[in-house]
C-alpha positions as a Markdown table, in Angstrom:
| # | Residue | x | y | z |
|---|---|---|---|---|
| 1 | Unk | 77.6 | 73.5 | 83.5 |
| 2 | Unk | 80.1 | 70.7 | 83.3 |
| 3 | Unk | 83.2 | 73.5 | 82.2 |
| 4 | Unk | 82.1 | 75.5 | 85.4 |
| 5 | Unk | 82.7 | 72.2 | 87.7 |
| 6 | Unk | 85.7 | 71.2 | 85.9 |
| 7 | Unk | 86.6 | 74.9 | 86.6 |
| 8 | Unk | 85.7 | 74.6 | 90.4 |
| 9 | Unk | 87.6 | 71.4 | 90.6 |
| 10 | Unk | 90.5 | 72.7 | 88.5 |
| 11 | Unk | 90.6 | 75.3 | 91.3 |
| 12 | Unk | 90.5 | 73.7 | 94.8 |
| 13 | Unk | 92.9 | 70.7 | 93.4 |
| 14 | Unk | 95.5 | 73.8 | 92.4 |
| 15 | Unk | 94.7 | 75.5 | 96.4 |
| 16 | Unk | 95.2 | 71.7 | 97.6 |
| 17 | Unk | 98.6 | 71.3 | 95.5 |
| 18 | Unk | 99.9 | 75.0 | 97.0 |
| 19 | Unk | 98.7 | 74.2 | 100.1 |
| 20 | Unk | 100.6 | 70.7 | 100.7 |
| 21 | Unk | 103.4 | 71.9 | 98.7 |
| 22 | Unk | 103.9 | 75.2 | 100.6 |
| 23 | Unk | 103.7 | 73.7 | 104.1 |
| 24 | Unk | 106.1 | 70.8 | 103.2 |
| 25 | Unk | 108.5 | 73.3 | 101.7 |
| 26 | Unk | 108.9 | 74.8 | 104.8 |
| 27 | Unk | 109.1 | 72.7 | 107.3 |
| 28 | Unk | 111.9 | 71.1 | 105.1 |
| 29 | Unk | 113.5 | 74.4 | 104.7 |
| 30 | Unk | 113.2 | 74.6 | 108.1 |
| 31 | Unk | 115.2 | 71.8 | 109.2 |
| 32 | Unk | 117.9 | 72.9 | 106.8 |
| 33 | Unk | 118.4 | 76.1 | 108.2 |
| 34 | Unk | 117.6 | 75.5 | 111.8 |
| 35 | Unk | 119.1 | 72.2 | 112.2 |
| 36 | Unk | 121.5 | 71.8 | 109.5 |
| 37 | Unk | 123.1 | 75.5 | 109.6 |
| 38 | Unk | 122.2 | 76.0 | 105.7 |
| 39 | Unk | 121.1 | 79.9 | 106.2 |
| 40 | Unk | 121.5 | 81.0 | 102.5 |
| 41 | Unk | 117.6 | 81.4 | 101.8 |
| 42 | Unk | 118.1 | 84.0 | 98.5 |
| 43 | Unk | 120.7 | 81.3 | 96.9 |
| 44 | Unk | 119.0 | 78.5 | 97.9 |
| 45 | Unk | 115.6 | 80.5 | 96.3 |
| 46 | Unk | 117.7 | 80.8 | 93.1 |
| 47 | Unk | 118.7 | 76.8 | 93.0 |
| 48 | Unk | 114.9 | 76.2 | 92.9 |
| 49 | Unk | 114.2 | 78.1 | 90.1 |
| 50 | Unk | 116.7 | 76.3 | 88.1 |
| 51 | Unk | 115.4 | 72.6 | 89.0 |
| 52 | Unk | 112.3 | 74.3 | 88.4 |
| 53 | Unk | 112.9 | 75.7 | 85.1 |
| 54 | Unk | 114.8 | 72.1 | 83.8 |
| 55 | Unk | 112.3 | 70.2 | 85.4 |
| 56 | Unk | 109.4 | 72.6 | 82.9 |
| 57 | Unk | 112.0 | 71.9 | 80.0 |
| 58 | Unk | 111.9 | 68.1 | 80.4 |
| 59 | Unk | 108.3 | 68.4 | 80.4 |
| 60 | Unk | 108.1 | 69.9 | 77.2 |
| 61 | Unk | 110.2 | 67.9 | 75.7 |
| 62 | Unk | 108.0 | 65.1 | 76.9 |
| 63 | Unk | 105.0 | 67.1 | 75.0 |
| 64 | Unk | 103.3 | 67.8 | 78.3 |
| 65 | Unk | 102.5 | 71.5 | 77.7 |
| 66 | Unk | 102.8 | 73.4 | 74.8 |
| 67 | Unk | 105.5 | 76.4 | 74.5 |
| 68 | Unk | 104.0 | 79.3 | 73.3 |
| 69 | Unk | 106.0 | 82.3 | 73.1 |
| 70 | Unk | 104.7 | 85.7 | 73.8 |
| 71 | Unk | 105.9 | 89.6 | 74.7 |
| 72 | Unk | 109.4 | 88.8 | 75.4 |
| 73 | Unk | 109.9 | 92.3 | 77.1 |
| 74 | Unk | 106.6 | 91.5 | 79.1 |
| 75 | Unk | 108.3 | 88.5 | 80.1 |
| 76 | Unk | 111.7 | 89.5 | 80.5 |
| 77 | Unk | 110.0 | 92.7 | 83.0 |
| 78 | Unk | 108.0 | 90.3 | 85.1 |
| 79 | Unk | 111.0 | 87.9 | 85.6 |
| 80 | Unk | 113.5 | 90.6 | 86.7 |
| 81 | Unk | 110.4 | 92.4 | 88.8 |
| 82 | Unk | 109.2 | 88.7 | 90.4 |
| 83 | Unk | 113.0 | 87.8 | 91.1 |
| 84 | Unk | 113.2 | 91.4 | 93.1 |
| 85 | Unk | 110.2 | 90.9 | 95.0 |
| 86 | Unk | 111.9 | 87.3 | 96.3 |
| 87 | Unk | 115.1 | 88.9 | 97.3 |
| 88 | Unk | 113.6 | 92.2 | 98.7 |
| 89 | Unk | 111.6 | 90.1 | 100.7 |
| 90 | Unk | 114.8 | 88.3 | 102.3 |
| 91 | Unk | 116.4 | 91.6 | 102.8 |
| 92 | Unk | 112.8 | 92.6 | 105.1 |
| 93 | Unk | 113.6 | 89.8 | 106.5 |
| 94 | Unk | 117.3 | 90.3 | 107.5 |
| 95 | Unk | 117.1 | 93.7 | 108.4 |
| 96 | Unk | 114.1 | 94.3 | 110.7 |
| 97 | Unk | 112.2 | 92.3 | 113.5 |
| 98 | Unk | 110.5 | 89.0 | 113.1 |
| 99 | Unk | 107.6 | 91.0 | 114.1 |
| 100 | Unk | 107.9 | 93.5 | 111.1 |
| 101 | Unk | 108.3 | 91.1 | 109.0 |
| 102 | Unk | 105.2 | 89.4 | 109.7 |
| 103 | Unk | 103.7 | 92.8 | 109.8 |
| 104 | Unk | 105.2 | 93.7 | 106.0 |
| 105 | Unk | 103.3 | 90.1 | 105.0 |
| 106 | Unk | 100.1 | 91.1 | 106.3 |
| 107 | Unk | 100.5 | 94.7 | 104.6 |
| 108 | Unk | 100.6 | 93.0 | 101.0 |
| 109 | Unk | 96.4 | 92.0 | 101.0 |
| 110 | Unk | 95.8 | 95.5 | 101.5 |
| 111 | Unk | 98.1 | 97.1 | 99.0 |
| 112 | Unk | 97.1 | 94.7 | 96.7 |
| 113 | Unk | 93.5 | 95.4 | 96.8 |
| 114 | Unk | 94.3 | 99.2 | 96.7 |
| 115 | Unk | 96.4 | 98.8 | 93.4 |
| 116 | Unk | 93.4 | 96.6 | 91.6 |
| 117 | Unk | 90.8 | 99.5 | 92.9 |
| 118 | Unk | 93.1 | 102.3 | 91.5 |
| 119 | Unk | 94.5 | 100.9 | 88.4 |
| 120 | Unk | 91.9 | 97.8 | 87.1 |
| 121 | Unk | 88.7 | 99.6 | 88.3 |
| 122 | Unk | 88.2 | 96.3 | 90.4 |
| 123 | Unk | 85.2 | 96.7 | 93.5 |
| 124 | Unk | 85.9 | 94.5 | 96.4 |
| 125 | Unk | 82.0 | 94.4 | 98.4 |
| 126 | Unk | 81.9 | 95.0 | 102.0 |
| 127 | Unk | 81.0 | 91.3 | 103.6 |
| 128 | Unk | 84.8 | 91.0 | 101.3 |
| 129 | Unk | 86.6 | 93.8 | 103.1 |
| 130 | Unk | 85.1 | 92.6 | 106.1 |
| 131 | Unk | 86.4 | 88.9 | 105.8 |
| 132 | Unk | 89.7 | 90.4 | 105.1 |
| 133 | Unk | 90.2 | 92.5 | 108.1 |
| 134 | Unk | 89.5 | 89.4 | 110.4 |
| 135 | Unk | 91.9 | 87.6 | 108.4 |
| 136 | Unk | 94.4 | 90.2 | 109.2 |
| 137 | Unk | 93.5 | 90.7 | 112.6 |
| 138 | Unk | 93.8 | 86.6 | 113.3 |
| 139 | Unk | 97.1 | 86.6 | 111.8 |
| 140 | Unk | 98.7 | 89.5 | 113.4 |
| 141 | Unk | 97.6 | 88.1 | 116.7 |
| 142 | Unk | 98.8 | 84.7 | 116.2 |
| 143 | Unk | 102.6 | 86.2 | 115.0 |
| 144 | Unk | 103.2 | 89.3 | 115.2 |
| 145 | Unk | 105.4 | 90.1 | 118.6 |
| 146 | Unk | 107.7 | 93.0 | 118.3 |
| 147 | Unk | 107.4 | 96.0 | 116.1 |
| 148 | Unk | 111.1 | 97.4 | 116.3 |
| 149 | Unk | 111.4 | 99.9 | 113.6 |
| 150 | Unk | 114.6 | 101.2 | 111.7 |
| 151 | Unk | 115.0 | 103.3 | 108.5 |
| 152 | Unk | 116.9 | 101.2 | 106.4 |
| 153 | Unk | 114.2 | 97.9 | 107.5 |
| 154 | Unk | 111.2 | 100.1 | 106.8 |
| 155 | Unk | 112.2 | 101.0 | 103.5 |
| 156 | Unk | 113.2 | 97.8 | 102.1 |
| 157 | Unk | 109.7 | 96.4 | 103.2 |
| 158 | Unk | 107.9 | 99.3 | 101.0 |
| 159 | Unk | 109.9 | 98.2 | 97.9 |
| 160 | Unk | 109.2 | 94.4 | 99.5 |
| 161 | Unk | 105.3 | 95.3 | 99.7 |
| 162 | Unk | 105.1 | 97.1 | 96.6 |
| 163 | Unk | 107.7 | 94.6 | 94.1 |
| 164 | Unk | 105.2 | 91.8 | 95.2 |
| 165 | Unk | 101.9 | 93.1 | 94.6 |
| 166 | Unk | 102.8 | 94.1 | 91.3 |
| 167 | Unk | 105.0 | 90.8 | 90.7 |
| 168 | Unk | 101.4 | 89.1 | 91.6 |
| 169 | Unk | 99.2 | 90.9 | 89.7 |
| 170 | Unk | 101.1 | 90.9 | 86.8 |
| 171 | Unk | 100.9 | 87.4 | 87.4 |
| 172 | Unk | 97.4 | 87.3 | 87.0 |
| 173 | Unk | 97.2 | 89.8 | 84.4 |
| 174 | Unk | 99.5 | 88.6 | 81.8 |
| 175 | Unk | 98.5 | 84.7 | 81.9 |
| 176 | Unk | 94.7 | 86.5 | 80.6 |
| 177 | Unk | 95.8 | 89.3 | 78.4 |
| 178 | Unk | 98.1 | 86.7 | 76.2 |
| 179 | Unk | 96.1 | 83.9 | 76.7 |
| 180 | Unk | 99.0 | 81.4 | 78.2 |
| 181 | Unk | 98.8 | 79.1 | 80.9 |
| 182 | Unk | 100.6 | 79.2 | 84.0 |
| 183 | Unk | 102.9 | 76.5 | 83.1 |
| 184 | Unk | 104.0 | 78.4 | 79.9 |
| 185 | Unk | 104.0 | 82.0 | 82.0 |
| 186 | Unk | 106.4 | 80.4 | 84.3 |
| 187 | Unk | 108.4 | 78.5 | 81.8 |
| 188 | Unk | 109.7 | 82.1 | 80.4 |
| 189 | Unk | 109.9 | 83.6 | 83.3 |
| 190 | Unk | 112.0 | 81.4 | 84.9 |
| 191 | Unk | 115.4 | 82.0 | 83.5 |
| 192 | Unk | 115.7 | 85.7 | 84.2 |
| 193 | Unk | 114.3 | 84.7 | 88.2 |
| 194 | Unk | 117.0 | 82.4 | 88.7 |
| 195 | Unk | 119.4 | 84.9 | 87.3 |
| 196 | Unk | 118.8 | 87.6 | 89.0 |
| 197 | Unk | 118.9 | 85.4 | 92.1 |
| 198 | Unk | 121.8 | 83.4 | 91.2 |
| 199 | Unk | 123.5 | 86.9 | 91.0 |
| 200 | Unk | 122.7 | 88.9 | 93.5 |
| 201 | Unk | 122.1 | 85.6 | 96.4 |
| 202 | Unk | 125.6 | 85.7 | 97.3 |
| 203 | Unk | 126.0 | 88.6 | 97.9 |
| 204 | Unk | 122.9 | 89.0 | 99.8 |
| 205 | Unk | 123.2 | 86.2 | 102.5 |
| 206 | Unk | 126.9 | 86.9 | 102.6 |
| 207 | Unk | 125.8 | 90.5 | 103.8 |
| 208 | Unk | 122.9 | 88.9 | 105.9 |
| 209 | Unk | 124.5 | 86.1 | 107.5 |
| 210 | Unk | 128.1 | 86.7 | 107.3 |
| 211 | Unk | 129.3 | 83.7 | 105.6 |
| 212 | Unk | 130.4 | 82.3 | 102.2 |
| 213 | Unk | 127.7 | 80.0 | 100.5 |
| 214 | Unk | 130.7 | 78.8 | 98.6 |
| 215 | Unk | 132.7 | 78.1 | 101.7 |
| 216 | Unk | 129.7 | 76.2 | 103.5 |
| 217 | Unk | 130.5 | 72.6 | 104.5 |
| 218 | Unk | 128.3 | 70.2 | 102.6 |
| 219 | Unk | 127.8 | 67.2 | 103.8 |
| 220 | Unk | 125.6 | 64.4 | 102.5 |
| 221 | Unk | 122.6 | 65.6 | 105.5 |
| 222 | Unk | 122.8 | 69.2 | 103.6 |
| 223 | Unk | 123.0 | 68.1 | 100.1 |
| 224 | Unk | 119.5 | 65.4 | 100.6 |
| 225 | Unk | 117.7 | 68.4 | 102.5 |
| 226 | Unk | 119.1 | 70.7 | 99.5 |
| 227 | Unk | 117.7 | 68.2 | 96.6 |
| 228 | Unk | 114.3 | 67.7 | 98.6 |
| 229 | Unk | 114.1 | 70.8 | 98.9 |
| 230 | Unk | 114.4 | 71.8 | 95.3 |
| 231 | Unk | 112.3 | 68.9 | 94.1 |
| 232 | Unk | 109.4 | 70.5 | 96.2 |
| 233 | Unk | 109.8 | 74.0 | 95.0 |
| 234 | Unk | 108.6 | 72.9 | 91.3 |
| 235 | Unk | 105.6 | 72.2 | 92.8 |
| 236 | Unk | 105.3 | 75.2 | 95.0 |
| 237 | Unk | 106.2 | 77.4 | 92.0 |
| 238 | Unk | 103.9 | 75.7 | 90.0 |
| 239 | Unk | 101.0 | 75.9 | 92.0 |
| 240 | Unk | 101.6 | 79.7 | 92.9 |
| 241 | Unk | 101.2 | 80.4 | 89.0 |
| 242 | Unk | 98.2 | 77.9 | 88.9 |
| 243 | Unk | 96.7 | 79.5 | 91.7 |
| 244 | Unk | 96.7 | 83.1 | 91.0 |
| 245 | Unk | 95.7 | 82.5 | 87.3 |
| 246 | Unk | 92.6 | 80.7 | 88.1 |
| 247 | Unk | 91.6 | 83.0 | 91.3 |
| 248 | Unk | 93.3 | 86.4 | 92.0 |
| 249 | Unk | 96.2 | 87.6 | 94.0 |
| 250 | Unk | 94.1 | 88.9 | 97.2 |
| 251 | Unk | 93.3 | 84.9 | 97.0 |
| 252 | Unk | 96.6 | 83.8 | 97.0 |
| 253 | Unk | 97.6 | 86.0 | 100.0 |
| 254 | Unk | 94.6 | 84.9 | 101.7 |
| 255 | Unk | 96.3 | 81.3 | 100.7 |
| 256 | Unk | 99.2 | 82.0 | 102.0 |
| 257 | Unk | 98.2 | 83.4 | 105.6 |
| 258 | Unk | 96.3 | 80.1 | 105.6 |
| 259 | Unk | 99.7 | 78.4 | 105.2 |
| 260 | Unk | 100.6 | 80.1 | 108.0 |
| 261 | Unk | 98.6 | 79.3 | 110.4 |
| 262 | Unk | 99.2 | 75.2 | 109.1 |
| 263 | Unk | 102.7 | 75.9 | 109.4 |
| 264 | Unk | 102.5 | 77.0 | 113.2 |
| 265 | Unk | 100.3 | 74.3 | 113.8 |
| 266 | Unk | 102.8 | 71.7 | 112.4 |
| 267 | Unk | 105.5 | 73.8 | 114.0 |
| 268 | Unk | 103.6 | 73.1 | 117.3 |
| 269 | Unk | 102.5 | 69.2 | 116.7 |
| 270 | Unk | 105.1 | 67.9 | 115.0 |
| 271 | Unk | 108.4 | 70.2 | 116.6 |
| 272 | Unk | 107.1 | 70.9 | 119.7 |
| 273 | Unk | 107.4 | 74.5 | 118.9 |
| 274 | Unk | 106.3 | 76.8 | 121.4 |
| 275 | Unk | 102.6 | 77.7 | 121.6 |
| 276 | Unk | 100.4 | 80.4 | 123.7 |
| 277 | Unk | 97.0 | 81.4 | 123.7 |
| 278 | Unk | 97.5 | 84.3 | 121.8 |
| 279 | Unk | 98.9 | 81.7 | 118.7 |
| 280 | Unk | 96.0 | 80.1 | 119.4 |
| 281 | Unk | 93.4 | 82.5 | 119.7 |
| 282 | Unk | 95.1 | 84.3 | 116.2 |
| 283 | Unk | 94.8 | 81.3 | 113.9 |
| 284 | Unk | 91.1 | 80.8 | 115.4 |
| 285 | Unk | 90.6 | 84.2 | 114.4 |
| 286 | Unk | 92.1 | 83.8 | 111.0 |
| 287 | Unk | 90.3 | 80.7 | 110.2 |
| 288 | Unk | 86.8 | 82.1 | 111.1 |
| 289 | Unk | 88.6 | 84.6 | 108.3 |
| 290 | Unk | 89.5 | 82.5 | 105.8 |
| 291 | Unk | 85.7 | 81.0 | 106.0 |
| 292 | Unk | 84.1 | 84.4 | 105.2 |
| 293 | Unk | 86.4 | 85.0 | 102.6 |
| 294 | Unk | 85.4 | 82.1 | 100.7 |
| 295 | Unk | 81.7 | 81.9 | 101.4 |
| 296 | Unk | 81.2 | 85.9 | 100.3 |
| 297 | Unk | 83.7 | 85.3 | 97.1 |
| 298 | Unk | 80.9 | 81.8 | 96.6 |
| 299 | Unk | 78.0 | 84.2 | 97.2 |
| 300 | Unk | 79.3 | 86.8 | 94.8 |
| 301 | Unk | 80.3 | 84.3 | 92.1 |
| 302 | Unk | 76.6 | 82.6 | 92.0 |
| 303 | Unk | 75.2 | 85.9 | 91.7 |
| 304 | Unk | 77.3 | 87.0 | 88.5 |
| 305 | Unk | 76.3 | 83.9 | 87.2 |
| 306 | Unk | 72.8 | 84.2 | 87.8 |
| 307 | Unk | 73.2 | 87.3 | 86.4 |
| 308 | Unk | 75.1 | 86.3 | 83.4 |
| 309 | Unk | 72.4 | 83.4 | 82.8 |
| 310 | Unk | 69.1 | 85.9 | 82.8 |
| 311 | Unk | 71.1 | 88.2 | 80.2 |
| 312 | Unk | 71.7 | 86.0 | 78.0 |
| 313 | Unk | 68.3 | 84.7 | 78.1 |
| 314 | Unk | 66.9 | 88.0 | 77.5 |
| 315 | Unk | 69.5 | 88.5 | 74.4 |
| 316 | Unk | 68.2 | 85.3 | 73.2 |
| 317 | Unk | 64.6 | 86.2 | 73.7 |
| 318 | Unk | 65.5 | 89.3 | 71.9 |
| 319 | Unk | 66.6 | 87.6 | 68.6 |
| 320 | Unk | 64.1 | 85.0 | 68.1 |
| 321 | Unk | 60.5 | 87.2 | 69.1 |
| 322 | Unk | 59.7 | 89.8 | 66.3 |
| 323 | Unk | 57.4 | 91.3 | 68.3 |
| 324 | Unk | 60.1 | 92.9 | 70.4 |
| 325 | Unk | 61.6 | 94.6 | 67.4 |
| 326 | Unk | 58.5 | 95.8 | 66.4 |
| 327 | Unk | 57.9 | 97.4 | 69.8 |
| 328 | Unk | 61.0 | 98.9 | 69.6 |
| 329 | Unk | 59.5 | 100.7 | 66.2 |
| 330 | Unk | 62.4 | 98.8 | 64.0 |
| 331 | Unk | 59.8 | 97.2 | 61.8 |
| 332 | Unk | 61.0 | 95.4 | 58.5 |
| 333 | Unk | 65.1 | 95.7 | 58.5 |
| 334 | Unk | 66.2 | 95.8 | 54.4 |
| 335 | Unk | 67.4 | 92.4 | 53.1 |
| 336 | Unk | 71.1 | 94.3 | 53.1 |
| 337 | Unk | 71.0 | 94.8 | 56.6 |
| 338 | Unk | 72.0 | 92.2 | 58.9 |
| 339 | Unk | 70.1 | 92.7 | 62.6 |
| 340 | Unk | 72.5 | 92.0 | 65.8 |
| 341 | Unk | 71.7 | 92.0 | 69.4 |
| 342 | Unk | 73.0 | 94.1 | 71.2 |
| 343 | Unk | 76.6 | 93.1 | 72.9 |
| 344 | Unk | 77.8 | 93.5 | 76.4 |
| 345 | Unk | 80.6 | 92.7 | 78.4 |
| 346 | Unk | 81.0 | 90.3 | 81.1 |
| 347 | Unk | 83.3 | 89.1 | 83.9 |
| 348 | Unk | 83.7 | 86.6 | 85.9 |
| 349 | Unk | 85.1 | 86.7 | 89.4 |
| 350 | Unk | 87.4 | 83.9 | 90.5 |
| 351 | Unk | 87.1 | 82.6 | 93.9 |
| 352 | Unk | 88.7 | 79.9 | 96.4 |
């Protein structure tokens, strides 16, 4: 009982830390590239996987996680795929519509839960499919405003959409199959992120944007932003690991839309952004969303456990009355034979 609340509070403080993290990220991002002129989001993307990566290195060297090196091809693919998905995502970005782009973020719950039913056998219930789609809906309301379509756009958000989902479920799936945590998962990885990124950034926002990251002027205003910046990504990074490790990547979307919706709020409080009733109207939407999302996975999860808890009763009742093995006509086992109850497999479902 006391491992499943450290479990539960091991899980809302890593939603609270991405939470927080994410919404501060952006709004500083934001006044680096809206105020400030600093439009170089793939490089800049690459710079925080560096501080992030030293900052994991200084930790171990301080013995505050262990290293514990697995697969390094495994590690190696899902650093070069993850490091993709970031810079594909930019490209979406660059080449289509605000509005598409919203629309290719919204098109990643769906895909994901598509890949997990084809290829993990995974069964999302109806009240959960349900919750989603009014999270969707809510969303797309509140920003979605123009779908202008183009070729070149539509098909770098499929290899966006796809890179991502699997980038995230690998995510999830590695840190179980090996057994490491998602401090060590993104310790490895890192390097081969920030490569790819600190390769191929350059070249991307110069093509986006026009401009030389090398020829940018930076002044002291840029360079604090920049170092803030970076110094909040560890935790964003951290807590993206943290979270899809404990819960699932459909929760981390989720997460993420929820960010969203802060983030236009902030945008609207704080910046004096401007705001409709449709904005409004959307995140409402979302929210009521969000709720059903969590309460169904809460549902779901008590009713494994239940489950869980009366099989393992019945196993135990199973080993310790003889009459049951007598009504199952075993009778008296041989002293060379060693009786065992019959096994099963269970899993658990993570949930926000």
């Amino acid at each position: 009982m006391a491992e499943n609340q450290r479990f539960h509070l091991g899980t809302v403080g890593a939603l609270t830390l991405s939470v927080v993290s994410s919404v501060s990220i952006v709004i500083c991002n934001k006044a680096l590239i809206s105020t400030l002129g600093f439009t170089f989001a793939t490089t800049l993307t690459s710079w925080h996987l560096l501080v992030t990566f030293c900052s994991l290195h200084v930790a171990r060297w301080m013995r505050f996680f262990e290293h514990k090196p697995f697969d390094p091809k495994a590690v190696m693919g899902f650093g070069i795929l993850n490091g993709s998905s970031i810079g594909l995502l930019n490209l979406s970005l660059g080449f289509n519509s605000v509005g598409f782009y919203q629309m290719t973020k919204l098109a990643i719950i769906p895909c994901t839960v598509l890949l997990e039913t084809l290829f993990f056998r995974k069964r999302f219930s109806r009240n959960i499919q349900l919750a989603l789609t009014v999270l969707l809906f809510g969303v797309g309301i509140a920003t979605v405003t123009d779908l202008q379509l183009n070729l070149l756009g539509s098909v770098l958000s499929l290899f966006a959409i796809v890179t991502t989902c699997i980038a995230q479920i690998m995510t999830n799936t590695i840190q179980k199959k090996f057994k490491v945590s998602s401090t060590q998962l993104l310790y490895q990885s890192c390097p081969y992120q920030s490569i790819i990124l600190f390769i191929v950034g350059p070249f991307l926002d110069g093509l986006l944007t026009n401009q030389n990251v090398f020829a940018y002027n930076y002044t002291p205003n840029v360079l604090a932003f920049i170092v803030l910046s970076c110094l909040i990504s560890v935790s964003v990074n951290f807590s993206t690991f943290l979270v899809i490790g404990k819960t699932s990547p459909v929760t981390y979307q989720v997460l993420g839309h929820l960010k969203t919706c802060l983030v236009l709020a902030f945008g609207y409080v704080l910046l004096r952004d401007p705001f409709s009733w449709r904005n409004i109207l959307g995140i409402f939407i979302a929210m009521l969303g969000m709720i059903l999302y969590s309460y169904c996975c809460t549902i779901e999860s008590q009713q494994k456990s239940i489950e869980a808890a009366s099989l393992l009763s019945q196993v135990n009742d199973s080993e310790t009355d003889p009459l049951i093995n007598v009504e199952k006509g075993s009778g008296n086992l041989p002293d060379n034979v060693v009786a065992q109850a019959p096994g099963w497999n269970s899993s658990k479902d993570q949930h926000v």
